[in-house]
N, C-alpha and C positions, 0 to 999 in steps of 0.2 A: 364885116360879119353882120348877118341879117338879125333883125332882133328872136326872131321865134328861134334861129337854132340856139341849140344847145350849147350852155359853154361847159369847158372841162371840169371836175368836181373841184382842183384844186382851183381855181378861177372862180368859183359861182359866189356870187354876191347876194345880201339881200337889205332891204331896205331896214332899221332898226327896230321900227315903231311893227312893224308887219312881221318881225323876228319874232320880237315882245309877245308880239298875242300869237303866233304861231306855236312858240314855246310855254305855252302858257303862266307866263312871267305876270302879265296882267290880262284882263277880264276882257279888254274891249283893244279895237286897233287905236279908236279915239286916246281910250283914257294914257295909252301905251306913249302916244305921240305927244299929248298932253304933259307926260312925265317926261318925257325927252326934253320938252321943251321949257318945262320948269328948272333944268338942271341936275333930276335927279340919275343922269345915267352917264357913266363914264366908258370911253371903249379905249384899251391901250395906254390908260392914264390921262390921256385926251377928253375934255369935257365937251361933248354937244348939245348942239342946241335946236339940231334940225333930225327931224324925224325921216329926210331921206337920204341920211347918212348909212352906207351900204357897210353894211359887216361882212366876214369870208370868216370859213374854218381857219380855228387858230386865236382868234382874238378873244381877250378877255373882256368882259363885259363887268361893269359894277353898277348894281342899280339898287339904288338908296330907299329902303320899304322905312316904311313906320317905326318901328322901333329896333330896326338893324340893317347893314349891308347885306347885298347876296353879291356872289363873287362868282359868278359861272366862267366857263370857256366853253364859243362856237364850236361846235363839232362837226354840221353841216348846218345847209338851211333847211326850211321847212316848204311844205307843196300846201298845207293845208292844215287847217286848226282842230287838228283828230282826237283823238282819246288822251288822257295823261302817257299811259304807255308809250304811244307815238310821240308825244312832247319832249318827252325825258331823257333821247334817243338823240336830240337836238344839241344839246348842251350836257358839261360835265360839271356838276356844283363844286368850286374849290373854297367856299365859305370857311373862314377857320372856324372852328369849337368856340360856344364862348366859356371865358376864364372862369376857373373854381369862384365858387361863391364868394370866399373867403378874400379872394383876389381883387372881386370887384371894387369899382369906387363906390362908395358910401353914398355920397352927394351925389350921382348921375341918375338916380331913381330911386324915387321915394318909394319902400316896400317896410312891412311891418312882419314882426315876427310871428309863426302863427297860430291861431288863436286869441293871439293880443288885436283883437277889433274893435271897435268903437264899446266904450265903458259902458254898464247896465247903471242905470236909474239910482241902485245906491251906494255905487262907485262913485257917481258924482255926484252925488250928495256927502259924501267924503273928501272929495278931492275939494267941493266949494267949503267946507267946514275947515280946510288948514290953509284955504287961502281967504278966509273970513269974509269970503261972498254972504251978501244974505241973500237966503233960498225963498220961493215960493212960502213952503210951509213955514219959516221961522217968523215967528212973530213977538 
């Protein structure tokens, strides 16, 4: 088979990194391959590490962002890095929900209650007063 024909839709391949930013998963083809090759992308439970690891419709993709998993499935490939519209068309996001608040671990990120933000001037000037700081003004 010649390379310019056409292969069958359930046949077509495409390279990871070039999927990535087709889908607009990330910003750049660079940074896409970059991530590939840091580790952060799994295809099929399969960890890569080369960015011309070829994906097909079908496969699940897991790519490990900042502060959570996305879990998409191939749907096809892409032809070109179009509008979100066209992106979105590519892939199916099967990301779970995350857990009720209440669920979460405690220890896996520090968040504050809200409103409770950093104490005003004499708050802590109370708080250094029962921990027997001496303050600026006490003299």
């Amino acid at each position: 088979m010649a390379r310019d024909e056409e292969q069958p839709a359930g046949q077509a391949r495409q390279r990871i990194d070039k999927w990535l930013f087709f889908a607009r998963l990330r910003k750049s083809r660079s940074l896409a391959a970059k991530s590939v090759e840091a580790g952060d992308v799994r295809v099929n439970d399969l960890a890569i590490r080369q960015p011309s690891y070829a994906v097909r419709p079908g496969d699940v993709v897991v790519l490990s962002l900042e502060r959570h998993d996305m879990v998409v499935k191939v749907l096809q490939t892409g032809e070109r890095r179009g509008p979100y519209e066209e992106a979105r068309l590519l892939y199916s996001d099967m990301t779970p929900p995350p857990p009720p608040r209440e669920e979460r671990n405690l220890f896996a990120q520090a968040t504050r209650e809200r409103g409770a933000g950093r104490p005003t001037k004499r708050e802590r000037r109370e708080i250094d007063r029962l921990h027997d700081y001496p303050g600026e003004g006490d003299d």
